[in-house]
MDTraj code that builds the backbone (N, CA, C; nanometers):
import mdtraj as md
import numpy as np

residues = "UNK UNK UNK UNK UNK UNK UNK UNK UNK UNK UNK UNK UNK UNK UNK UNK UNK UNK UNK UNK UNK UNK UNK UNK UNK UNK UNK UNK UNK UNK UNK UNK UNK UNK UNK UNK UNK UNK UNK UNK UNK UNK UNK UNK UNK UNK UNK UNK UNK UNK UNK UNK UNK UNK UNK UNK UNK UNK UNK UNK UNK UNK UNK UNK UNK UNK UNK UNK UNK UNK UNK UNK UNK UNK UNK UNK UNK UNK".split()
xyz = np.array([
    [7.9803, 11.8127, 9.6530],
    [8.0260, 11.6770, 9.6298],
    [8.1323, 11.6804, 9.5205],
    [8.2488, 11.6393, 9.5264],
    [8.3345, 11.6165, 9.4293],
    [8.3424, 11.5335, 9.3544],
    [8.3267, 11.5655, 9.1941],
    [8.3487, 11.4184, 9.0601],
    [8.4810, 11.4031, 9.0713],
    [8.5017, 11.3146, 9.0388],
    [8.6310, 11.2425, 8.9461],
    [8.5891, 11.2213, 8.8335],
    [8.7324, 11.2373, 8.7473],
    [8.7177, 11.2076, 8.5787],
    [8.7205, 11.0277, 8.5718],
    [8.6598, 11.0022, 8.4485],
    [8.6440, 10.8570, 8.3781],
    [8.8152, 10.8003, 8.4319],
    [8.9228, 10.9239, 8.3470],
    [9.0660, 10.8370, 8.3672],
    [9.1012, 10.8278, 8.5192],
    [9.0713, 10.9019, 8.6261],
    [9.1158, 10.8894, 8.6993],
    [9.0601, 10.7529, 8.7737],
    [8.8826, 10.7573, 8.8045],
    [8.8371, 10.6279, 8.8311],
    [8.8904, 10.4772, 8.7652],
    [8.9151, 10.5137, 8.5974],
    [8.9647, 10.3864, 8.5100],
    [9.1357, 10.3352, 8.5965],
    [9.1782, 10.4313, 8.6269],
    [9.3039, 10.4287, 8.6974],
    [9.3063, 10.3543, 8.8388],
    [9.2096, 10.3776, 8.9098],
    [9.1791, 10.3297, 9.0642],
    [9.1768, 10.2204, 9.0099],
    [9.0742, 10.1846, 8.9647],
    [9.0269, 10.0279, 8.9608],
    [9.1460, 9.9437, 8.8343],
    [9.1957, 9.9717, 8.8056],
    [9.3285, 9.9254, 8.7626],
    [9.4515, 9.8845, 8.8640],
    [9.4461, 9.9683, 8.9511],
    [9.5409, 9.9789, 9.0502],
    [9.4754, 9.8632, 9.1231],
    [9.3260, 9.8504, 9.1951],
    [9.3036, 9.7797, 9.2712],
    [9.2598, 9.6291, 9.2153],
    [9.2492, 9.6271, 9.0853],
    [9.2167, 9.4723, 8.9881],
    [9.3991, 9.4436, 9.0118],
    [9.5168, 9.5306, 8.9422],
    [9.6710, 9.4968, 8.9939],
    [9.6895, 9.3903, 9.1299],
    [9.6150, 9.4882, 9.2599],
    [9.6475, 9.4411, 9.3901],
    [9.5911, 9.2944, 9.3771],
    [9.4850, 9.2491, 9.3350],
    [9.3883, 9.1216, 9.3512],
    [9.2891, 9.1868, 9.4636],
    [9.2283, 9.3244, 9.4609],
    [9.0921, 9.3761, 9.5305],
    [9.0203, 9.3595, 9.4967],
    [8.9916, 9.3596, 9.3540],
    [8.8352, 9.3586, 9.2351],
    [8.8947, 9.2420, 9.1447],
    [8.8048, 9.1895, 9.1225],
    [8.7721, 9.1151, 9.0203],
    [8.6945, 9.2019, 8.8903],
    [8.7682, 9.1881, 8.7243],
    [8.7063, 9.2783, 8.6056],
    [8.6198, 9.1928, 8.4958],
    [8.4796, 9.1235, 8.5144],
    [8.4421, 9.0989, 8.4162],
    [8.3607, 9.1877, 8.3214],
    [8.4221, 9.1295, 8.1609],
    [8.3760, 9.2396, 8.0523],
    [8.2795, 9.1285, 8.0050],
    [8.1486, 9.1705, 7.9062],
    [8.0539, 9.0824, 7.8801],
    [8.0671, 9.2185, 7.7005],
    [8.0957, 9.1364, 7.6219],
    [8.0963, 9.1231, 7.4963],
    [7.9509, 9.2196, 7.4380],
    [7.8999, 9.3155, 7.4517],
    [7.7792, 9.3485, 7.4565],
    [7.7470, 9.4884, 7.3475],
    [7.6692, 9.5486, 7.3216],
    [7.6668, 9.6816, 7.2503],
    [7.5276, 9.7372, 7.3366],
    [7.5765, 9.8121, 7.4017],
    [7.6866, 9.9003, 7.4557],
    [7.7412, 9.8162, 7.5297],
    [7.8867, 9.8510, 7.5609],
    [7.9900, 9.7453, 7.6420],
    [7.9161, 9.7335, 7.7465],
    [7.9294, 9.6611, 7.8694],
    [7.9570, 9.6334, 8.0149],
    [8.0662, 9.5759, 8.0621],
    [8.0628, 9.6415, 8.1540],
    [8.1625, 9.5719, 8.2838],
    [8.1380, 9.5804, 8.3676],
    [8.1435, 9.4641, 8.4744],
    [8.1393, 9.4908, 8.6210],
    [8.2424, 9.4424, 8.6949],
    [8.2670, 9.5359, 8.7834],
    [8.3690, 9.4955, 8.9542],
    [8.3060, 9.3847, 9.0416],
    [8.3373, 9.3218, 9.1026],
    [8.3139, 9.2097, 9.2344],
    [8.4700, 9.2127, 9.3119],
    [8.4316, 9.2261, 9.4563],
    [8.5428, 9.2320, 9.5368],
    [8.6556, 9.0764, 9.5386],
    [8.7404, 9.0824, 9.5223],
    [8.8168, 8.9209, 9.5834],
    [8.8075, 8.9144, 9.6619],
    [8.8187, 8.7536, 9.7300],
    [8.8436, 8.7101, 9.8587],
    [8.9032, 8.8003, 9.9252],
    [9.0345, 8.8572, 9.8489],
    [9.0836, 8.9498, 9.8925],
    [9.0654, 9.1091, 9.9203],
    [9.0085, 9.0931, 9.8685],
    [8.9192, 9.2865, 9.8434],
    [8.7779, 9.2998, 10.0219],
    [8.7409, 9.1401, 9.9870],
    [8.6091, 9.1566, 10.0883],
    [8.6976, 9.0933, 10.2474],
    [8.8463, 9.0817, 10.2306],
    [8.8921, 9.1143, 10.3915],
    [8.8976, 9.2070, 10.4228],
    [8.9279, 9.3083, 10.3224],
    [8.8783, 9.4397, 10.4228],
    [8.7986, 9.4886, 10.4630],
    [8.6894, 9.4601, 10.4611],
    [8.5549, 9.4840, 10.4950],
    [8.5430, 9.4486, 10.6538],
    [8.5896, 9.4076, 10.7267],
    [8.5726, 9.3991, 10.8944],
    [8.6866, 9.4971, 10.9119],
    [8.7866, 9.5413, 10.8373],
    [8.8820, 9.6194, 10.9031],
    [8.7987, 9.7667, 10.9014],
    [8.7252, 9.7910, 10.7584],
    [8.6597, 9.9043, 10.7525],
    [8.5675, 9.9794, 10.8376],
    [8.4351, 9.8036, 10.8805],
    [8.3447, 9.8341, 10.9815],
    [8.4060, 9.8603, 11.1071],
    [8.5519, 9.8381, 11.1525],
    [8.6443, 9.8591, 11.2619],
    [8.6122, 9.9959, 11.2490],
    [8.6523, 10.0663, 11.1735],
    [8.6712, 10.1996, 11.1390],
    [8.5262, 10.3089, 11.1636],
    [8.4478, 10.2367, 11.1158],
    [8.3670, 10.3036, 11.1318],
    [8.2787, 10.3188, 11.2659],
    [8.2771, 10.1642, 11.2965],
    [8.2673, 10.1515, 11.4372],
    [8.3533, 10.2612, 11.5454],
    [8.4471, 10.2509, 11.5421],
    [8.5783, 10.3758, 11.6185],
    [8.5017, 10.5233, 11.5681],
    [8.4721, 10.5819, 11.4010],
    [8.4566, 10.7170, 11.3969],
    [8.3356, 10.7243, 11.4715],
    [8.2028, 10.6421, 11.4701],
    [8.0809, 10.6132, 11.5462],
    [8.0933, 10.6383, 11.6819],
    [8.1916, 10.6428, 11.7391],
    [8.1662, 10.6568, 11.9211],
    [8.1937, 10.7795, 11.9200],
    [8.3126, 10.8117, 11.8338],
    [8.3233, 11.0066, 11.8473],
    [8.2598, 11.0708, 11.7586],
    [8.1723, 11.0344, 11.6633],
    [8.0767, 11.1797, 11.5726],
    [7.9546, 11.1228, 11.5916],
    [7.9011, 11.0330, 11.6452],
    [7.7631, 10.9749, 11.6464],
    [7.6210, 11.0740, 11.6081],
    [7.6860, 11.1720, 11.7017],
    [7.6073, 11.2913, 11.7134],
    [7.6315, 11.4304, 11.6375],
    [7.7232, 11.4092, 11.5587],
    [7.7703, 11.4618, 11.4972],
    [7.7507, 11.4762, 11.3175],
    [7.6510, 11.4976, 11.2850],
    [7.5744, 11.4462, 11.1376],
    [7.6490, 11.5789, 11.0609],
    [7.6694, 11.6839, 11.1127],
    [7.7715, 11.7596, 10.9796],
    [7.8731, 11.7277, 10.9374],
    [7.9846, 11.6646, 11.0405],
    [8.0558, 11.6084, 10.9580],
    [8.0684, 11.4092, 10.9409],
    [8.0003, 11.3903, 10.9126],
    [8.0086, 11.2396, 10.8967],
    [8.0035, 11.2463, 10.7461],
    [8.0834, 11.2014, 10.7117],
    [8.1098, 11.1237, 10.5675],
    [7.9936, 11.0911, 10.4898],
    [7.9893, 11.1462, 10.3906],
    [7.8761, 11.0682, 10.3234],
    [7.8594, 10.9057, 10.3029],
    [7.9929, 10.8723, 10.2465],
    [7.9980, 10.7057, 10.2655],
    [7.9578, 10.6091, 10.4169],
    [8.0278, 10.6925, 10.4989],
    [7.9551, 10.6553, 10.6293],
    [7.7794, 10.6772, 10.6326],
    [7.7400, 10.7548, 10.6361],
    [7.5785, 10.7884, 10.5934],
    [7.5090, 10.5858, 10.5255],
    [7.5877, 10.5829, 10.4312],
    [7.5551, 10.4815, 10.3628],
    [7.5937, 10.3441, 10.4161],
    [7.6859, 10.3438, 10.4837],
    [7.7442, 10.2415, 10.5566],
    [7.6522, 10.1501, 10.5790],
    [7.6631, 9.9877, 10.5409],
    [7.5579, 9.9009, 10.6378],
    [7.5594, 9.8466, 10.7644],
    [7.7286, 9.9036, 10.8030],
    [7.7328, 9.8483, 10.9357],
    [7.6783, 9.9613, 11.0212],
    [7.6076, 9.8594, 11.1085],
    [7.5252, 9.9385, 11.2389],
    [7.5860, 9.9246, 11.3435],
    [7.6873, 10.0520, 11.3894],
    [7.7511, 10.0574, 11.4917],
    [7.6617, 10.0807, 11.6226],
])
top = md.Topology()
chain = top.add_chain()
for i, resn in enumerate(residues, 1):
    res = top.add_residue(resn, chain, resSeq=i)
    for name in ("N", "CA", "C"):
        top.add_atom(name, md.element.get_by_symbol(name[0]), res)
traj = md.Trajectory(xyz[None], top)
């Protein structure tokens, strides 16, 4: 399984809070928090995705070595 570093993740979600994908609330706290929530805009992609997965689903169904781990987790039930 491959990590990513703190800067590189801090970087994604910068990029995608930029686009209007995530929403960044910080809560004033010790130890800090923050949490992500998708935008309106972030959670349209979510039927384009289950598209996707739906489509890799007809050709690896049967195929459990290579299926994606994120797919594994997926809630859509193709």
């Amino acid at each position: 399984m491959a990590n990513i570093t703190d800067a590189v993740l801090a970087s994604a979600l910068k990029k995608l809070q930029k686009d209007g994908m995530i929403a960044r609330q910080q809560y004033n706290e010790i130890p800090p928090r923050v949490e992500y929530t998708l935008t309106e805009k972030g959670a349209s992609v979510i039927p384009i995705l289950q598209s996707i997965c739906h489509w890799a689903g007809a050709f690896y169904k049967d195929d459990a070595a290579h299926t994606m781990k994120q797919c594994q987790r997926c809630d859509y039930n193709a």
